[in-house]
Backbone bond lengths (Angstrom), bond angles and torsions (degrees), N, CA, C in turn:
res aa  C-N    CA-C-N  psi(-1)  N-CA   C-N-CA  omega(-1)  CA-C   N-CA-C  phi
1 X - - - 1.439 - - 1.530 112.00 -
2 X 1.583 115.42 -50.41 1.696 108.13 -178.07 1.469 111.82 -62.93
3 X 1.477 114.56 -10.53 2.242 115.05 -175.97 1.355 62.63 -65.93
4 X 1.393 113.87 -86.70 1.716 124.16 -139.83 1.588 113.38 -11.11
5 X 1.443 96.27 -58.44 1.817 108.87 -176.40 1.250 104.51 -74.15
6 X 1.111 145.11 -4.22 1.722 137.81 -179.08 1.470 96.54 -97.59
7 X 1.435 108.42 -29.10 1.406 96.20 -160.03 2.287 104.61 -103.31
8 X 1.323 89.33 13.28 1.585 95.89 156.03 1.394 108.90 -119.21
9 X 1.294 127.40 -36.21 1.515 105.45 179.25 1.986 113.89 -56.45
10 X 1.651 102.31 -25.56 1.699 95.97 177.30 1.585 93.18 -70.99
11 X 1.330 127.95 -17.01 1.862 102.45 -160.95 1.488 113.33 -59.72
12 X 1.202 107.22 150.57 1.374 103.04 179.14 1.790 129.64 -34.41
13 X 0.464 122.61 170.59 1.909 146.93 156.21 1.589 97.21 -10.69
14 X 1.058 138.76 131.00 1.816 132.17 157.86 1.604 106.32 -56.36
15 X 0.906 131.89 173.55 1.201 147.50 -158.04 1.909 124.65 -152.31
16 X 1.097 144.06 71.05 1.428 139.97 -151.12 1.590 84.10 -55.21
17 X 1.542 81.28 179.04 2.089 107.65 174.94 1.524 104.82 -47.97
18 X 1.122 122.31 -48.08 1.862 140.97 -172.72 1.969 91.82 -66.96
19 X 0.596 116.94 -55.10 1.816 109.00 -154.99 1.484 112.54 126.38
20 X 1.007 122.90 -22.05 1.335 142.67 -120.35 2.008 81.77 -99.67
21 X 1.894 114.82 112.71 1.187 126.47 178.99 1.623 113.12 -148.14
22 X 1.255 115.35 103.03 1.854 125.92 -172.90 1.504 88.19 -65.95
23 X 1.354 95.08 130.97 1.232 103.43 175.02 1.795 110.89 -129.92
24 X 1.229 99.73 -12.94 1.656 105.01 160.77 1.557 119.27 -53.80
25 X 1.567 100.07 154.86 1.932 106.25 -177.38 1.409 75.65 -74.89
26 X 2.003 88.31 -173.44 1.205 119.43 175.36 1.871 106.93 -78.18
27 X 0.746 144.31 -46.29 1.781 161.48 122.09 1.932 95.58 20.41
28 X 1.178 113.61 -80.04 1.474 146.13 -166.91 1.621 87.70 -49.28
29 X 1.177 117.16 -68.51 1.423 122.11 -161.46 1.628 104.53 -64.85
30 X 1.517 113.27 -60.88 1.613 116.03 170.79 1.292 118.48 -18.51
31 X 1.186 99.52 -57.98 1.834 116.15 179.74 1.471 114.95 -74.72
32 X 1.210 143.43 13.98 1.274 143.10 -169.24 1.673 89.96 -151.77
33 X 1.434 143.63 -23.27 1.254 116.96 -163.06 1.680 88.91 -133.05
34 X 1.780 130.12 -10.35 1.191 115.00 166.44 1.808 125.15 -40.02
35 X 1.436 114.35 -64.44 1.396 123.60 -159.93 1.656 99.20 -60.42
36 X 1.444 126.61 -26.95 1.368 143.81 -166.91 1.510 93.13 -66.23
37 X 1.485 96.73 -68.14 1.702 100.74 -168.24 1.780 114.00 -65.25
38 X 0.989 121.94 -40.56 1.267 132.53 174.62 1.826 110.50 -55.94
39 X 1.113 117.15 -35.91 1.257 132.83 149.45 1.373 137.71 -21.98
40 X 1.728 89.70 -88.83 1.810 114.43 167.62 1.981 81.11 -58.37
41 X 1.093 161.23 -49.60 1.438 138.90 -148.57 1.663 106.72 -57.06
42 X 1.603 87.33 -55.18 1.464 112.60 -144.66 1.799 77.27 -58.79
43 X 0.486 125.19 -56.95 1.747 136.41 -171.73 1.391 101.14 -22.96
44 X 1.616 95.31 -76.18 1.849 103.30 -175.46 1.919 118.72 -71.03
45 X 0.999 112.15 -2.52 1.353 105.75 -161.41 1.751 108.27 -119.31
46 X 1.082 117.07 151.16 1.828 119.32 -171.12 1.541 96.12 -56.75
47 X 1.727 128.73 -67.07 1.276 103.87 -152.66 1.351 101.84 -134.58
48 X 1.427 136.68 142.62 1.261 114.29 166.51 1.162 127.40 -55.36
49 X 0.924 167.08 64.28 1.618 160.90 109.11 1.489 100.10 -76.44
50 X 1.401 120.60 -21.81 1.358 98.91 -179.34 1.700 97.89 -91.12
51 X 1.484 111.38 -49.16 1.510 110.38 177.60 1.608 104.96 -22.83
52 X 1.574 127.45 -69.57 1.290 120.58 -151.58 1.630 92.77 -82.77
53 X 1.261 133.41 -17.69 1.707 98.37 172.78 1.261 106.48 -81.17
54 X 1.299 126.28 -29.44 1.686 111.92 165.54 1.370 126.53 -57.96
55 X 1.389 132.91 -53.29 1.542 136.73 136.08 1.868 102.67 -2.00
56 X 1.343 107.66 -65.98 1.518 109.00 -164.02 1.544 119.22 -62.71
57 X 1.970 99.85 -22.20 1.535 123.06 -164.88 1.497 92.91 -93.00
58 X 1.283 126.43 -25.22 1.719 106.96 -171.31 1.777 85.96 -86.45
59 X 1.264 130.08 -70.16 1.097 110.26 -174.11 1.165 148.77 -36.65
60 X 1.838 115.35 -35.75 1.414 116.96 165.65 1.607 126.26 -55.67
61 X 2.093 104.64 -31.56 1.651 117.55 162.29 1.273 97.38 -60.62
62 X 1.570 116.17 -51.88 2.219 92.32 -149.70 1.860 94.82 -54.52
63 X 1.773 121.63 -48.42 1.372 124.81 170.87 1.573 124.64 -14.16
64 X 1.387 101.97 -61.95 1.314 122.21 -172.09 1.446 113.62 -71.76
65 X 1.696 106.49 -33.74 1.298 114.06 -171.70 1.964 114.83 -97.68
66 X 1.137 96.68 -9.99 1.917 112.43 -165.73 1.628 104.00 -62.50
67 X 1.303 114.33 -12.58 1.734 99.84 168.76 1.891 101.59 -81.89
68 X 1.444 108.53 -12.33 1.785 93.94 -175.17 1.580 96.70 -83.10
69 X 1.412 125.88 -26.11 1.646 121.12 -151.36 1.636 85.47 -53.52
70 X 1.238 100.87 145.45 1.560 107.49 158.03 1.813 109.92 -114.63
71 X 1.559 101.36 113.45 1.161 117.76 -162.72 1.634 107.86 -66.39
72 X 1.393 124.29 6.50 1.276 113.51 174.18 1.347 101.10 -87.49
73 X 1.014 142.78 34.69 1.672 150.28 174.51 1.235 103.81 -146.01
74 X 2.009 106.83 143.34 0.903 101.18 162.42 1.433 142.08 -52.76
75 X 1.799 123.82 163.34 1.230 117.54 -164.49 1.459 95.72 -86.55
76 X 1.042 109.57 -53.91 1.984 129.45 157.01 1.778 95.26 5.67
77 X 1.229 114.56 -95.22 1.231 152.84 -173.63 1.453 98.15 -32.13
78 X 1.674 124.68 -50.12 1.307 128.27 179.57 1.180 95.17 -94.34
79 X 0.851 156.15 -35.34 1.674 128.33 -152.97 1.913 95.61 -94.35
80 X 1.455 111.22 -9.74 1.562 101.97 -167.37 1.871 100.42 -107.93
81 X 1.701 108.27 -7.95 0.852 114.96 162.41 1.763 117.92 -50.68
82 X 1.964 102.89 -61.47 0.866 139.04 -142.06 2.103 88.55 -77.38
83 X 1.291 110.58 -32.46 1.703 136.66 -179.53 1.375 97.60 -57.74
84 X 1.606 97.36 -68.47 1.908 113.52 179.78 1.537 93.28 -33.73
85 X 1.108 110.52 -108.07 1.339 136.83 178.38 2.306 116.68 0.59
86 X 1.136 95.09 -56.95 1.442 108.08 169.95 1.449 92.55 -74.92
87 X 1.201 151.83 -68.55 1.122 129.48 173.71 1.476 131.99 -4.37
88 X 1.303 99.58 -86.46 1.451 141.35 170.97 2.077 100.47 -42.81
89 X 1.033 103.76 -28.38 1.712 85.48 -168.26 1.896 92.52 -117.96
90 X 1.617 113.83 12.77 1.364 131.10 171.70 1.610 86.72 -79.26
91 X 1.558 109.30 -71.66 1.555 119.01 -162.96 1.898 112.56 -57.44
92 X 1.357 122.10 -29.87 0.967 117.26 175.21 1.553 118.09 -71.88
93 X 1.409 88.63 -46.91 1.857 92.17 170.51 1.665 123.95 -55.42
94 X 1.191 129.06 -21.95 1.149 139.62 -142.30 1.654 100.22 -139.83
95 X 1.477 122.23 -26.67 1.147 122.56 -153.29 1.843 121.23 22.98
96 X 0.718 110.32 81.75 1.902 133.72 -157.70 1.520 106.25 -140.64
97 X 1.335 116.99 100.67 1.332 115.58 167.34 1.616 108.33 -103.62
98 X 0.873 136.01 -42.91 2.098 152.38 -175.06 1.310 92.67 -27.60
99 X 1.361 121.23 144.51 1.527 131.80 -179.55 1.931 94.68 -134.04
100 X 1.612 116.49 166.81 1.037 115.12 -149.84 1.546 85.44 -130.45
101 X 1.347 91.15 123.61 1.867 110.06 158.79 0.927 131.96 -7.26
102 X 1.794 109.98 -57.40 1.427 106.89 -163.81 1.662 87.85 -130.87
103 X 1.557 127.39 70.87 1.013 113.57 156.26 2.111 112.95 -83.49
104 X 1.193 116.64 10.83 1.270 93.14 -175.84 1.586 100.85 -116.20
105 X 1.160 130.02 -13.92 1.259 129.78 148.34 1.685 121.90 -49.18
106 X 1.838 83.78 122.91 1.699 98.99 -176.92 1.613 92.86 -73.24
107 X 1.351 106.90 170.37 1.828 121.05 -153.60 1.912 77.46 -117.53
108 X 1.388 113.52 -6.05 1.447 84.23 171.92 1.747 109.49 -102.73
109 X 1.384 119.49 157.92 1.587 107.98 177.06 1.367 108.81 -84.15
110 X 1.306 119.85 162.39 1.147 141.04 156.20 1.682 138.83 -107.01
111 X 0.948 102.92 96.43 1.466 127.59 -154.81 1.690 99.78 -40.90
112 X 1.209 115.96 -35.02 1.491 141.10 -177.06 1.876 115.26 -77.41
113 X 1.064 117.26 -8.90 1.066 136.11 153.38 1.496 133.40 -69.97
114 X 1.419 128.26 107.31 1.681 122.98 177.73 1.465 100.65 -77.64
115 X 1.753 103.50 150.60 1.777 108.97 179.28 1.395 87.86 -65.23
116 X 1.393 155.57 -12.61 1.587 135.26 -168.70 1.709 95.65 -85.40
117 X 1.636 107.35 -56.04 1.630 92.40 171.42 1.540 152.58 -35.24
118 X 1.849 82.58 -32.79 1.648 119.84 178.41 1.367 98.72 -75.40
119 X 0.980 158.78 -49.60 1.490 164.58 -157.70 1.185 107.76 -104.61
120 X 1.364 145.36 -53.47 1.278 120.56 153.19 1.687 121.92 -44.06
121 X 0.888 124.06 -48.27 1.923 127.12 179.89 1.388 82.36 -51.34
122 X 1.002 139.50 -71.63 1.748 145.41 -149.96 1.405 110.25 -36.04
123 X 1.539 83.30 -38.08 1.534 124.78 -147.70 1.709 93.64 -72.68
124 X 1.351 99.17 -68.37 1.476 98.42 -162.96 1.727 103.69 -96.49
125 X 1.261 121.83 15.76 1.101 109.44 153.93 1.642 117.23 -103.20
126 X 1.048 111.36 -25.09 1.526 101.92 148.01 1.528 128.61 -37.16
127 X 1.972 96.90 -46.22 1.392 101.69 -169.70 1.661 118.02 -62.14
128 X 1.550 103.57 -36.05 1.585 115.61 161.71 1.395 137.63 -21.36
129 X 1.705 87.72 -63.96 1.430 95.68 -164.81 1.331 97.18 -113.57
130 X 1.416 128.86 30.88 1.300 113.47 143.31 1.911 122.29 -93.91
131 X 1.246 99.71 -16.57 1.768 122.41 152.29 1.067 111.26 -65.43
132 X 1.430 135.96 -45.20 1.448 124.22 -163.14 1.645 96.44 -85.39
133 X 1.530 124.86 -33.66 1.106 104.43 166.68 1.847 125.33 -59.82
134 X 1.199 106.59 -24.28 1.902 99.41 166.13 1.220 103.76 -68.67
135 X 1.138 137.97 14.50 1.617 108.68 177.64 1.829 114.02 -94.57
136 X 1.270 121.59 -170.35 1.035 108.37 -176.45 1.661 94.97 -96.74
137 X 1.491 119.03 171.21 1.750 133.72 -165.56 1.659 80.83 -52.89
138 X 1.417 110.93 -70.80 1.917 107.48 -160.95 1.217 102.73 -49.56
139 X 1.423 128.54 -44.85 1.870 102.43 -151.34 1.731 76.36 -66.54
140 X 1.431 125.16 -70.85 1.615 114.78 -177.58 0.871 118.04 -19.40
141 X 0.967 150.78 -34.52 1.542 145.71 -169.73 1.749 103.90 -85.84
142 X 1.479 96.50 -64.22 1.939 103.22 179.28 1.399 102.41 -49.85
143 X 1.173 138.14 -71.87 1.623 153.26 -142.73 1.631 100.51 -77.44
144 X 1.636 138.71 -16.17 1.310 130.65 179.15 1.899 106.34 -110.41
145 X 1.466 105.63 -28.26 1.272 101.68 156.75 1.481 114.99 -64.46
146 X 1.642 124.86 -47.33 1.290 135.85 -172.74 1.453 100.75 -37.60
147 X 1.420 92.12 -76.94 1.699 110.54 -169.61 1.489 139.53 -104.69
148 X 1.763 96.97 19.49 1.698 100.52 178.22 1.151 82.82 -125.59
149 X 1.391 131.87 -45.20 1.449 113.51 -164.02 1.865 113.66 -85.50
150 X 1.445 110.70 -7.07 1.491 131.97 -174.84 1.754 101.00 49.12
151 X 1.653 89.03 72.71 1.944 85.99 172.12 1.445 87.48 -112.83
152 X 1.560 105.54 155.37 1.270 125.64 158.91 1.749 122.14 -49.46
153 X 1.127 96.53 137.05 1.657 86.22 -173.64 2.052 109.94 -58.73
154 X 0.830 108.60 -39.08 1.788 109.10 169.24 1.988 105.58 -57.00
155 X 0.921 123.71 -39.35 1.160 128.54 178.03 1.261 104.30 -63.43
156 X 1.394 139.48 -63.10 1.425 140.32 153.45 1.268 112.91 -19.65
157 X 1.178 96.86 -96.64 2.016 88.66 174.16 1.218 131.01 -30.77
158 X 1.461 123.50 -27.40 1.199 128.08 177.82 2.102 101.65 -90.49
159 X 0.972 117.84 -11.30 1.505 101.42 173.68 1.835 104.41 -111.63
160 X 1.050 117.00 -13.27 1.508 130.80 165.60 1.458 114.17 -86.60
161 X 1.164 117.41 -9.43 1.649 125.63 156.40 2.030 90.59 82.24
162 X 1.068 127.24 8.33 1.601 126.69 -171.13 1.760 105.04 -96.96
163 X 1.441 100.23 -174.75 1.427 100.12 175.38 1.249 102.88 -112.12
164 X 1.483 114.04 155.50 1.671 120.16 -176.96 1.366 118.43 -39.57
165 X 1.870 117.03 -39.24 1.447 124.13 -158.05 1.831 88.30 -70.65
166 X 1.377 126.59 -59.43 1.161 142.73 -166.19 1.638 106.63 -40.77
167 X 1.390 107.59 -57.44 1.205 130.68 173.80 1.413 104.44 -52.25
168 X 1.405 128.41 -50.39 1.493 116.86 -160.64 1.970 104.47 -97.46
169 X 1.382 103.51 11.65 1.285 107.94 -178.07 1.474 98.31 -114.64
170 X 1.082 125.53 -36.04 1.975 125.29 167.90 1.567 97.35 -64.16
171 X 1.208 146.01 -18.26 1.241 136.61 -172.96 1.326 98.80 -108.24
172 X 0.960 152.07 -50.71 1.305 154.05 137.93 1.860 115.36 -9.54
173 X 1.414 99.31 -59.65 1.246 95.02 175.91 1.784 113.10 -78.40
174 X 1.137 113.70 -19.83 1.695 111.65 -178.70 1.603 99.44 -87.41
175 X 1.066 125.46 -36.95 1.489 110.21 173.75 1.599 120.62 -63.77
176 X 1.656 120.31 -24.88 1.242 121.46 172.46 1.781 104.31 -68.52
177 X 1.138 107.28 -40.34 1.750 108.67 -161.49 0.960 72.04 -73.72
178 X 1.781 161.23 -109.45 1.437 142.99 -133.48 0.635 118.55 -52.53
179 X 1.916 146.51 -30.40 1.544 124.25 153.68 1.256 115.26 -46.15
180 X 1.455 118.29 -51.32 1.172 125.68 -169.55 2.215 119.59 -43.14
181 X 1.570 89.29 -38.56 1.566 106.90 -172.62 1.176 89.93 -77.06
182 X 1.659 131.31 -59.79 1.468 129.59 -160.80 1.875 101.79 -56.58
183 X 1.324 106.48 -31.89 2.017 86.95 170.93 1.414 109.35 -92.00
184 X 1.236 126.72 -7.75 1.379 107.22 159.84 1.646 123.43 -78.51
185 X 1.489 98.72 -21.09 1.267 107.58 169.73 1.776 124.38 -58.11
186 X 1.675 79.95 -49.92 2.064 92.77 170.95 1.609 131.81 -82.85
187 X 1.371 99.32 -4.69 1.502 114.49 160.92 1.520 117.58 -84.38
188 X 1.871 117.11 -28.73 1.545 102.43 -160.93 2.211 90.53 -95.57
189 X 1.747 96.38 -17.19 1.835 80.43 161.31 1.385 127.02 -82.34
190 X 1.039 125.65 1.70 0.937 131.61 -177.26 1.843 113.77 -105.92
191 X 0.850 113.08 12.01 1.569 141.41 162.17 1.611 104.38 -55.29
């Protein structure tokens, strides 16, 4: 009986219903899910300088916390959990909802770039996120995880604590209200 138990605690790794087992260090992941998370920040937060010390604050937790991750889940799912979360106790501390213009502009130039290109991008990423601020907190929440941080819609739900259908119906409904603004937008220039 005691082989028996020696000889499952060596068995490999557990395995969920899916197969599905992270087998990357903590190192591996940093480098593949930093620019992601720093991303979804810059999105929700007034300026980057705060984005990247928050960026710096989920990572030093996932660090501290990476012996609990249970690697039969995505890392995605936890580390944007772990994003959510610092978010969320950013906005309470600060009470700060305003997001910043040019979070998707790299801070380095590109020589290959015309100043007209530069000012239009400015332009219409301004135009963005002054729409994404009309939306309601959830579609914000679904629609910058959706599409800044590129999580799977199940991954969402799983760091938004919701179910996929919920999730793909708050995104659904926030992508209609931003078409919806972008032709009110192109009707009141067109005045």
């Amino acid at each position: 009986m005691p082989l028996e138990r020696e000889e499952k605690h060596n068995a490999s790794p557990p395995e969920d219903q899916t197969g599905y087992f992270e087998t990357r260090d903590f190192t591996e992941l940093y480098d593949e899910y930093f620019d992601r998370v720093n991303r979804y920040l810059r999105v929700r937060v007034y300026n980057s300088w705060d984005a990247d010390d928050l960026t710096t604050a989920v990572f030093l937790k996932a660090l501290e916390k990476f012996d609990q991750y249970s690697r039969t889940r995505p890392f995605a799912a936890w580390i944007f959990r772990i994003a959510h979360n610092t978010f969320i106790d950013y906005i309470r501390k600060n009470r700060e909802v305003p997001t910043e213009d040019k979070f998707l502009m790299n801070d380095e130039s590109d020589d290959t770039w015309q100043p007209e290109q530069q000012a239009l991008s400015k332009e219409t990423l301004a135009t963005l996120m002054e729409r994404l601020d009309r939306l309601t907190q959830d579609q914000r929440d679904v629609l910058s995880l959706r599409y800044f941080a590129e999580l799977k819609i199940s991954q969402v739900a799983d760091v938004l604590g919701k179910t996929e259908s919920s999730v793909k119906m708050i995104a659904y409904r926030g992508l209609q209200q931003l078409q919806k603004l972008y032709k009110e937008g192109d009707r009141d220039e067109g005045k």
